[in-house]
N, C-alpha and C positions, 0 to 999 in steps of 0.2 A: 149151092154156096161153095168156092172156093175156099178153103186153107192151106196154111204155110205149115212145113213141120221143119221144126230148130232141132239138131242133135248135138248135144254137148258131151264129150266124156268127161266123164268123171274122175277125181285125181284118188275120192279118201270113198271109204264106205262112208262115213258120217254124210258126206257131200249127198249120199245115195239116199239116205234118208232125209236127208233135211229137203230132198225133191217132193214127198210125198207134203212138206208143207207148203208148196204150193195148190194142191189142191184144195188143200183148210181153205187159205185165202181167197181163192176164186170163190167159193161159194161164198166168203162173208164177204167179199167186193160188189158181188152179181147184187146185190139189197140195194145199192147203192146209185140212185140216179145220175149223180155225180162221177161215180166212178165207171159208169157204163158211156158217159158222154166222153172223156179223158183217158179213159184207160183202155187197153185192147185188152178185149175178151180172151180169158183161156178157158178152148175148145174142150179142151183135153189133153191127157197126159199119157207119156210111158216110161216107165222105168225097168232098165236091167242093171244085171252087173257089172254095164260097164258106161251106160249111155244115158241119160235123160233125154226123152224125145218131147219136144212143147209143140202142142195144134194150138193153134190162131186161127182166128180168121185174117185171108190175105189182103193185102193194103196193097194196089195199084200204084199208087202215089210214090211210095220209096222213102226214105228216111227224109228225115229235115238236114241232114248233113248234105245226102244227096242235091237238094233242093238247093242248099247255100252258098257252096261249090263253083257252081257255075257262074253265079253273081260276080264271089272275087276274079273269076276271069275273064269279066268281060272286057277286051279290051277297050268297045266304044262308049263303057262309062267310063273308063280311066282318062280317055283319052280329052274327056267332055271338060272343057276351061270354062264355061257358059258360067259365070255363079247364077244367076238367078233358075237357068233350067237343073245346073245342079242343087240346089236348094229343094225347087220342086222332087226332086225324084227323090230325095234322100226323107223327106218329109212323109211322101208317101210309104218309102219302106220302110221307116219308122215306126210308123203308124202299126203293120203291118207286125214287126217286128215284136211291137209290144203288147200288141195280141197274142205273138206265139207265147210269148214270155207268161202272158196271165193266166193262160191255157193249162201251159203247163205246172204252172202254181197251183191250177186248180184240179189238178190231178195228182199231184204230188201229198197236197193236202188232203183228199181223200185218205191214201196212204197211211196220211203222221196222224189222222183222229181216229186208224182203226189200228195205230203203231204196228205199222209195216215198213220193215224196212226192205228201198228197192235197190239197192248194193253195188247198180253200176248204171247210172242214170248218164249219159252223155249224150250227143245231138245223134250219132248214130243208133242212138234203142229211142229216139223218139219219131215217129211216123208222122208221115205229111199226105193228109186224104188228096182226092182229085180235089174236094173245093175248099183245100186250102188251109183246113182244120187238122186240128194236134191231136195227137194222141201218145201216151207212153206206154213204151211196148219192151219187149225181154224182162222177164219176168222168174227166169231160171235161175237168177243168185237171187232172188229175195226170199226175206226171210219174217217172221213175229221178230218184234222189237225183243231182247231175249233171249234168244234161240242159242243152243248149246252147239248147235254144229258149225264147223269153219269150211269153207271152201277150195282156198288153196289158189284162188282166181281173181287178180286185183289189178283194176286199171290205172296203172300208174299216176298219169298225169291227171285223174280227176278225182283222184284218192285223196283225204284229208290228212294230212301230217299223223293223226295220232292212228291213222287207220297203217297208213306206211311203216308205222313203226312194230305194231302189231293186229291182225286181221281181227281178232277179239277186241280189240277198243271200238267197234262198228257201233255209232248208236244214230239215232232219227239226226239229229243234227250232221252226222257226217252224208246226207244225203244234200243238205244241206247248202254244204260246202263244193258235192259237184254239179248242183243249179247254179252255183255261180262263175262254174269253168263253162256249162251250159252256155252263160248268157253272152259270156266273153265269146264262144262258138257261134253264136248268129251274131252278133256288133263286128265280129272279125271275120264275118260270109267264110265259114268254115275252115277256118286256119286252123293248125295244131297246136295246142296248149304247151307252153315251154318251149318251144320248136329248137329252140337254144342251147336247151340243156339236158345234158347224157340222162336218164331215166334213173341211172344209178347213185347222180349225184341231186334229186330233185330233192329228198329228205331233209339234205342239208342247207340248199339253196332256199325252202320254206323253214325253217328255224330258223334263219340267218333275219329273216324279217320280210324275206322279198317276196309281191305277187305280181301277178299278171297284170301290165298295163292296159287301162282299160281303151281299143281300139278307136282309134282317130274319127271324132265326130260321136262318140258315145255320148247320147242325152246324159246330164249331169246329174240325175234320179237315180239313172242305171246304173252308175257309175258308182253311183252311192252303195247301191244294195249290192253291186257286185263287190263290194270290199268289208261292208257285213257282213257276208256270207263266208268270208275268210277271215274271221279276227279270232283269236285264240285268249282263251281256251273254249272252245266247242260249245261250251256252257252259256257265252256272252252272243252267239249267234242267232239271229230269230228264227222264231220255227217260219213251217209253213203255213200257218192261221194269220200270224204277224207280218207274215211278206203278203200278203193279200191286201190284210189293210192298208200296209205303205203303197202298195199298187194302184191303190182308192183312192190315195190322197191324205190316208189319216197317219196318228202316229202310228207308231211301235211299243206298244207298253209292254212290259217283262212278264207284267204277270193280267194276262188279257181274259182269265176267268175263262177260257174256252175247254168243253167238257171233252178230256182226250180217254176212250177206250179202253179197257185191258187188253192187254194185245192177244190176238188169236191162241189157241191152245197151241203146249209146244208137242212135239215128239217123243217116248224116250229115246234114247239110244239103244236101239237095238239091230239085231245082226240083218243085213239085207239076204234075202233067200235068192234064187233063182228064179223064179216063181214072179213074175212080173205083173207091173198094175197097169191099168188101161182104163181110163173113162172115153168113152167111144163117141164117135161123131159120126151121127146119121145123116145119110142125104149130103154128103161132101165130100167135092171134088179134089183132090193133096196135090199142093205144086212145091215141090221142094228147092 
């Protein structure tokens, strides 16, 4: 079996410990049929003093970013005036489309009913298998809904207003909020969110009231949920139990009775040694 190994340095000691609660998680994930269908498995872990190292299993395929990319450059769909064969082909990546979308709700969702949060959710940490299937993958800033440690590592442009303001406002619904820069990154075949706007002034450009137009020819469902998924305050936004149903076809109720979890155990805060952890993986082959 091939795996991938991620190394991240680390900015805080806190950062170093809150790695070892990825471990927690995998084992309460691995229970979960749902979450072994949706989610990439973590191998195994290392931690030093200065590095988090994440085994995976390796994915052939490449991100969904990767995958989307090439679409908006195709010159000879741009080029196509045809409406009726452009109609056809838009139909079918549609189709297509709103699979990856429900896929990834339905992994996401695993997550918000065992209240995990995954901290930096974008088309590039979502995996595109050989046949075509989603998976969510980087797994290194997540955290128990909870968790006392901060990371120091924040992706601007899919970051929620209250998370940009401070890395402690992080809660399940700011994950929320970057499924729907997400959705806006497949309807827009991989464009960059804001593309417009300096990173420094994106804070104020979301207070101000403004979001991301949703990309030309966005089914008008998506379009919908992609502006849910941005309304403020954080509190008004649906989870991820409630975006499944709207994906069904039903409503949205606020309070949809669905049984959510105590979030995994946390850490204390304690000092990182030198003395490093390893859950090992047997019979595999590491391509970095």
């Amino acid at each position: 079996m091939k795996v991938a190994v991620k190394r991240i340095k680390q900015k805080s000691e806190n950062a170093l410990v809150g790695a070892m609660e990825v471990a927690v998680m995998c084992s309460i994930l691995k229970a979960s049929a749902i979450s072994r269908q949706y989610l990439l498995s973590l191998i195994g872990w290392y931690v030093d003093d200065e590095y988090l190292y994440v085994v995976t299993r390796f994915m052939p395929g490449g991100t969904l970013l990767n995958y989307l990319q090439p679409l908006n450059q195709n010159s000879e769909f741009k080029r196509n005036k045809a409406e009726e064969k452009r109609k056809q082909e838009n139909n079918a990546r549609y189709l297509k489309f709103h699979r990856f979308v429900s896929e990834i709700v339905n992994g996401m969702r695993a997550l918000e009913v065992k209240r995990i949060q995954h901290r930096d959710l974008a088309a590039r940490n979502v995996l595109h298998t050989k046949h075509q299937r989603i998976k969510i993958a980087n797994f290194e800033l997540s955290q128990p809904d909870g968790s006392q440690f901060t990371f120091g590592r924040i992706t601007t442009r899919w970051t929620a207003p209250e998370v940009l303001q401070n890395e402690a406002n992080f809660t399940l619904r700011s994950d929320v909020w970057s499924f729907g820069v997400v959705m806006w990154e497949i309807y827009s075949l991989g464009s960059l969110p804001y593309s417009e706007v300096p990173s420094r002034e994106l804070l104020n450009h979301l207070h101000s009231g403004r979001r991301l137009d949703p990309p030309y020819e966005t089914p008008s469902r998506i379009a919908k949920l992609m502006n849910m998924c941005w309304k403020m305050p954080a509190s008004s936004q649906p989870s991820f139990v409630e975006i499944d149903r709207y994906l069904h076809g039903r409503s949205i109720h606020p309070n949809s009775g669905v049984s959510v979890a105590e979030p995994p155990p946390l850490l204390a805060k304690t000092r990182v040694s030198s003395t490093s952890a390893f859950l090992y993986c047997p019979n595999s082959e590491i391509v970095f």
